[in-house]
LUMGUFI-996410 format. One record per residue (C-alpha): residue in one letter; x, y, z. Coordinates in Angstrom, 3 decimals. Each point is the difference from the previous one (the first is absolute). Example, Ala and Ser with C-alpha at 12.3 -4.5 7.8 and 13.67 -1.06 7.14 Angstrom:
% residues 2
PT   resn         xx         yy         zz
PT      a     12.300     -4.500      7.800
PT      s      1.370      3.440     -0.660
END
This chain:
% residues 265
PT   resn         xx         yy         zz
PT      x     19.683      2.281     17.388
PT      x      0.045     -1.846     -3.757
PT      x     -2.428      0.207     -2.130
PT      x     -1.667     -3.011      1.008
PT      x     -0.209      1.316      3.214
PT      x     -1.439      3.110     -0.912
PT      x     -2.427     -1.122     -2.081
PT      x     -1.061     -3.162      2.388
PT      x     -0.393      2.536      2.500
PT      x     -2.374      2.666     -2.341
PT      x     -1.728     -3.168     -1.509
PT      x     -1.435     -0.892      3.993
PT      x     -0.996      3.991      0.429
PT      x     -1.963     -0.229     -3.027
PT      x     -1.412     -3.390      0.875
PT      x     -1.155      0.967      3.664
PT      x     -1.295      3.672     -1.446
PT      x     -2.090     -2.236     -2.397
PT      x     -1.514     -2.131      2.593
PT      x     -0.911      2.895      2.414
PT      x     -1.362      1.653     -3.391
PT      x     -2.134     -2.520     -0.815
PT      x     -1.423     -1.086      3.303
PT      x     -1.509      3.477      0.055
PT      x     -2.247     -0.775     -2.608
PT      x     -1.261     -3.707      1.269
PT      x     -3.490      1.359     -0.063
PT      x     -0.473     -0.446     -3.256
PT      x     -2.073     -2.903     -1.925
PT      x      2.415     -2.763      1.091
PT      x      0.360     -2.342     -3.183
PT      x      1.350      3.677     -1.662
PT      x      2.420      0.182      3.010
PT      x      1.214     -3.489      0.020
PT      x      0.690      0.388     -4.036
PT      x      1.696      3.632      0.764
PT      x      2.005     -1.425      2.527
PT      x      0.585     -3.821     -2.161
PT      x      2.051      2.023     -2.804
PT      x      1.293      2.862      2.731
PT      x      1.909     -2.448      2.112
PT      x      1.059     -2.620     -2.650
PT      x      3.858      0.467      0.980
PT      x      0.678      3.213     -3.246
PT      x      3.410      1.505      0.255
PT      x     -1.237      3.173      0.818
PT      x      2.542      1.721     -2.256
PT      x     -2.029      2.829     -0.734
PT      x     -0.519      0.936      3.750
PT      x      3.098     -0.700      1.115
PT      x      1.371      2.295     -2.993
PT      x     -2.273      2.875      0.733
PT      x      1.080      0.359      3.909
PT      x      3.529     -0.412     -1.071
PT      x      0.013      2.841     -2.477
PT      x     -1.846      1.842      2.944
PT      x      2.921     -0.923      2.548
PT      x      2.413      1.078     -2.685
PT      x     -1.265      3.708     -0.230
PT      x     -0.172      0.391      4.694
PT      x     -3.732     -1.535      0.371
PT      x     -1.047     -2.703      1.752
PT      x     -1.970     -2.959     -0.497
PT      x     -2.671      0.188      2.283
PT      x     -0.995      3.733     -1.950
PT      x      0.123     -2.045     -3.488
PT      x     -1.595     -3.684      1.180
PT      x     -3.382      0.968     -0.730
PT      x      0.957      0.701     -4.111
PT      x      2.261     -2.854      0.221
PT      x     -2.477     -2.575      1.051
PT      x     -2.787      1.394     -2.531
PT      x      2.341      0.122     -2.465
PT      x      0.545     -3.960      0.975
PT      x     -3.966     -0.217     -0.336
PT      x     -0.340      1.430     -3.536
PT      x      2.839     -2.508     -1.237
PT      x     -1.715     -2.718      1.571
PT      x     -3.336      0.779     -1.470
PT      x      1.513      0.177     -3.275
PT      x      1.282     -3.287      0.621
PT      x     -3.482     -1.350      0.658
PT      x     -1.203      1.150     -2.971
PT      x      2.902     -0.744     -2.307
PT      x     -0.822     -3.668      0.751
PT      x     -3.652     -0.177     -0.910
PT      x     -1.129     -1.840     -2.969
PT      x     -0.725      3.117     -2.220
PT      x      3.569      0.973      0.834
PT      x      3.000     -2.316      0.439
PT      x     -2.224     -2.842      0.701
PT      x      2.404     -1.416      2.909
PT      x     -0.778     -2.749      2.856
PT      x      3.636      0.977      2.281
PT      x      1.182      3.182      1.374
PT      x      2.589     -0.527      2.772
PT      x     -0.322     -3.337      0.255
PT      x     -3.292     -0.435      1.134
PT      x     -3.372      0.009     -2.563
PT      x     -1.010      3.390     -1.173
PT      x     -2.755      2.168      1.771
PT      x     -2.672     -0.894     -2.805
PT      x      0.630     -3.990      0.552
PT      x     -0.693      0.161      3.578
PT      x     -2.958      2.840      0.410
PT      x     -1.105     -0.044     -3.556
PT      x      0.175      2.646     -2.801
PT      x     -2.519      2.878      1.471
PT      x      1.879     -0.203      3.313
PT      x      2.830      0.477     -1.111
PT      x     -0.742      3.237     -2.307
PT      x     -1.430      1.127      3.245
PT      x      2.817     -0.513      1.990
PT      x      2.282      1.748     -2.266
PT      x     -2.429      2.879     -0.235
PT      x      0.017      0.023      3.728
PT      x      3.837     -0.060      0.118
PT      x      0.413      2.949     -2.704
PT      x     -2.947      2.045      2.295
PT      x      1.516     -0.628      2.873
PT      x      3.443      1.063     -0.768
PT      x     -1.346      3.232     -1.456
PT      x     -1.627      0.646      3.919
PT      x      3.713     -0.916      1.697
PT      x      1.706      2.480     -2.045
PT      x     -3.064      2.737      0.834
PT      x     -0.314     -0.825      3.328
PT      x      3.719      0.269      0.762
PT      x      0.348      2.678     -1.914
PT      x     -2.240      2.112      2.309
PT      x      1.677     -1.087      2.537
PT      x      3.372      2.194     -1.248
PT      x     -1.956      3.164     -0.472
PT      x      3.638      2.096      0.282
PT      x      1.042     -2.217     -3.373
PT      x     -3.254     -0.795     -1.387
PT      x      0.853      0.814     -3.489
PT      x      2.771     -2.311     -0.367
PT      x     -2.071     -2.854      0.970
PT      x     -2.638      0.932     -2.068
PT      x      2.769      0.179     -2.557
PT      x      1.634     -3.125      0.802
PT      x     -3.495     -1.420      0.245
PT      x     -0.591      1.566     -3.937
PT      x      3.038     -1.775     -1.242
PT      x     -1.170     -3.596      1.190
PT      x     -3.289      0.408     -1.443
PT      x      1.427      1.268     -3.182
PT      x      2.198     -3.357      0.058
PT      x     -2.425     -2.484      0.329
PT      x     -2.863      1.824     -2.593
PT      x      0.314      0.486     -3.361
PT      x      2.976      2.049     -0.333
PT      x      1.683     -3.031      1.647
PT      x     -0.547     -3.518      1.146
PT      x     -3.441     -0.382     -1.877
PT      x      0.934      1.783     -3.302
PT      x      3.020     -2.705      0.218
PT      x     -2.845     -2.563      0.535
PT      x     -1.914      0.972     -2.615
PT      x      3.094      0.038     -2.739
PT      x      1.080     -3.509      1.759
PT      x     -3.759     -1.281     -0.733
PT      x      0.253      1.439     -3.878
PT      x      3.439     -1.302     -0.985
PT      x     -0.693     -3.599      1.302
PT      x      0.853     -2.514     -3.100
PT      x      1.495      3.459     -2.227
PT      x      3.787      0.060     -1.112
PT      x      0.634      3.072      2.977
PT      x      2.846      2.240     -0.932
PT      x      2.007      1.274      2.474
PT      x     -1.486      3.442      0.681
PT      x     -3.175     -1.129      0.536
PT      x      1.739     -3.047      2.828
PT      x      1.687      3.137      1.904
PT      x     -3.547      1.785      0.086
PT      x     -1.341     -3.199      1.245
PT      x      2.224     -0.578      3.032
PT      x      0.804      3.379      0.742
PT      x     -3.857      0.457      0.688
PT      x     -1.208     -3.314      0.694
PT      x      2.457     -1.050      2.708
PT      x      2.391      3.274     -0.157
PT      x     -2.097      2.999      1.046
PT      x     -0.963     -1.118      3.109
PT      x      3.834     -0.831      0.928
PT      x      0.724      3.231     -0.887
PT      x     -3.009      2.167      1.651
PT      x      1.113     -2.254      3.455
PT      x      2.888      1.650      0.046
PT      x     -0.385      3.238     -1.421
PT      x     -3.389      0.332      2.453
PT      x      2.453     -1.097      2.957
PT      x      2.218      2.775     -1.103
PT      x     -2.492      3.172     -0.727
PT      x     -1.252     -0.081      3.712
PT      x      3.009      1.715      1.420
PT      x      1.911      3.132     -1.689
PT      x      1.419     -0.839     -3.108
PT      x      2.118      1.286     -3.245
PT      x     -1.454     -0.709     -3.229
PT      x      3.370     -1.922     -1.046
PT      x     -0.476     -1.878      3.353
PT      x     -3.408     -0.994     -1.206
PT      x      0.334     -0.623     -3.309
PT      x      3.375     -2.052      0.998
PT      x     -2.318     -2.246      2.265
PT      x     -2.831     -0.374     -2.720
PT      x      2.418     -1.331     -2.372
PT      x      1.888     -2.401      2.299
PT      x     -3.712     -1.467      0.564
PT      x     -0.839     -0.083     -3.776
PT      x      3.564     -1.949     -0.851
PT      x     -1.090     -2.182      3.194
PT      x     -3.602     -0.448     -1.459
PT      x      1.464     -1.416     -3.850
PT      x      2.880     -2.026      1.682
PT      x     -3.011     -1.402      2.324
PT      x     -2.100     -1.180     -2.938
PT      x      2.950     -1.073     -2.236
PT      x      0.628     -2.752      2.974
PT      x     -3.580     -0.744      0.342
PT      x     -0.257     -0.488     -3.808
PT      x      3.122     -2.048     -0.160
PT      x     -1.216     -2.506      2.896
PT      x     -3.030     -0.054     -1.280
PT      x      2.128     -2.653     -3.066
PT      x      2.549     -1.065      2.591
PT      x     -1.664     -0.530      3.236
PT      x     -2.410     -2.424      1.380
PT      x     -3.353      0.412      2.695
PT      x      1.787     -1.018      3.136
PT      x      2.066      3.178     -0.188
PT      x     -1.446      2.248     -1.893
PT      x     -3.366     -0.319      2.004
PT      x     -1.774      0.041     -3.651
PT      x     -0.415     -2.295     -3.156
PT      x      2.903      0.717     -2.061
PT      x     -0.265     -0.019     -3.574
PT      x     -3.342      1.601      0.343
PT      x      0.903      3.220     -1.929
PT      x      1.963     -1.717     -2.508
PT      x     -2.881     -2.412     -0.486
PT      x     -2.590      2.734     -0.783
PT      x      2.286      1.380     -2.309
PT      x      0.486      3.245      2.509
PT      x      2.880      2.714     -0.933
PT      x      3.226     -1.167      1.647
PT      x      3.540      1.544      0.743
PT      x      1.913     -3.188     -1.503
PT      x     -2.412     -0.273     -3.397
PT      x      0.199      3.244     -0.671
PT      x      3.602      0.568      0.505
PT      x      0.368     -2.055     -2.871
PT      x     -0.643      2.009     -2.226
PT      x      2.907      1.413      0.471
PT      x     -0.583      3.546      0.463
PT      x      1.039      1.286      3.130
PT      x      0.688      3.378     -0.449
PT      x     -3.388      0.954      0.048
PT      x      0.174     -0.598      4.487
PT      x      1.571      2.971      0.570
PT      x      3.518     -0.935      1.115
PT      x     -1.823     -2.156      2.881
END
């Protein structure tokens, strides 16, 4: 197969795992499923998932062992997507082409539904963890490095740098700690988490964590550039939005001319 193939054909395992995930948990307070399941099922890439059972493939495992991190892995990205867009945040009205989850249930739902995404993944990885008790401490490992990723060490440490640099003259240093944790980390714990649950060198590892970090930057450096170049219908999002609130980019701070500073990336 090509690599649409491949990934066409992960993409509608993750999307069906999903599903079968979610109807499990109907029974709770319906307006919080229906906003769960609003920013869930809005048509993502899935790139993070599909990475993380890839990696796993790579090293002998299998995907129906590493679906349960890969779809709460999918959770915690979308919650942080539903949260990124609230007014005390990035203030947006699109994600994916369709009006973001605080337009449609308003603002307290939709913290609610992101806390409810971020819980829930935390009880997939447990849950399927225990269910592995022969290799339970590389899924609590694997489990570790996601929720390193998307906490302070990671994707909301880059949030919080993002959120203090908006309208500052950003040097590069402090742009590569930005996307390497905002958007970066979790690229890189998807496939270094898909990697740790099966016998591994260090090299091997480290190898795979590094692939996903140069994936992570090259990811945002796109998204950054679009964000100036593209337009809503394919982007699925306001562009200009960034630029407009005077957010750190790739292209304005590349001018400054200084590129050493990336680390040969």
């Amino acid at each position: 197969m090509n690599f649409d193939e491949i990934y066409s054909s992960k993409l509608a395992l993750v999307e069906d795992a999903l599903k079968k995930l979610m109807e499990r948990h109907k029974e709770c307070p319906p307006t919080l499923f229906k906003a769960m399941n609003y920013s869930l099922f809005a048509g993502g890439k899935r790139i993070r998932p599909v990475l993380l059972l890839s990696a796993h493939e790579l090293v002998g495992g299998n995907v129906e062992e590493s679906m349960a991190l890969a779809c709460g892995l999918e959770m915690i990205h979308t919650y942080s997507l539903i949260h990124d867009d609230l007014p005390a945040m990035d203030d947006d009205d699109l994600r994916r082409g369709m009006p973001t989850n605080h337009k449609v249930f308003g603002e307290g739902m939709a913290i609610l539904a992101g806390d409810a995404l971020l819980n829930l993944a935390y009880e997939v990885f447990l849950e399927n963890a225990m269910k592995y008790p022969y290799k339970l401490e590389r899924h609590v490992r694997a489990a570790f490095v996601i929720a390193r990723a998307a906490g302070l060490h990671g994707m909301i440490g880059g949030q919080v740098a993002d959120l203090e640099q908006e309208g500052k003259d950003v040097q590069p240093d402090m742009l590569y700690y930005i996307h390497t944790h905002k958007t970066g980390a979790l690229i890189e714990a998807a496939v270094r988490a898909g990697a740790i649950l099966e016998p591994i060198e260090g090299d091997v590892e480290d190898a795979v964590a590094k692939y996903g970090q140069k994936l992570g930057l090259a990811f945002q450096i796109v998204d950054d550039i679009l964000d100036v170049t593209g337009d809503a219908a394919s982007m699925g999002k306001n562009p200009s939005r960034d630029e407009a609130r005077k957010k750190p980019l790739f292209q304005l701070c590349m001018a400054w001319g200084n590129r050493g500073v990336w680390h040969g990336t």
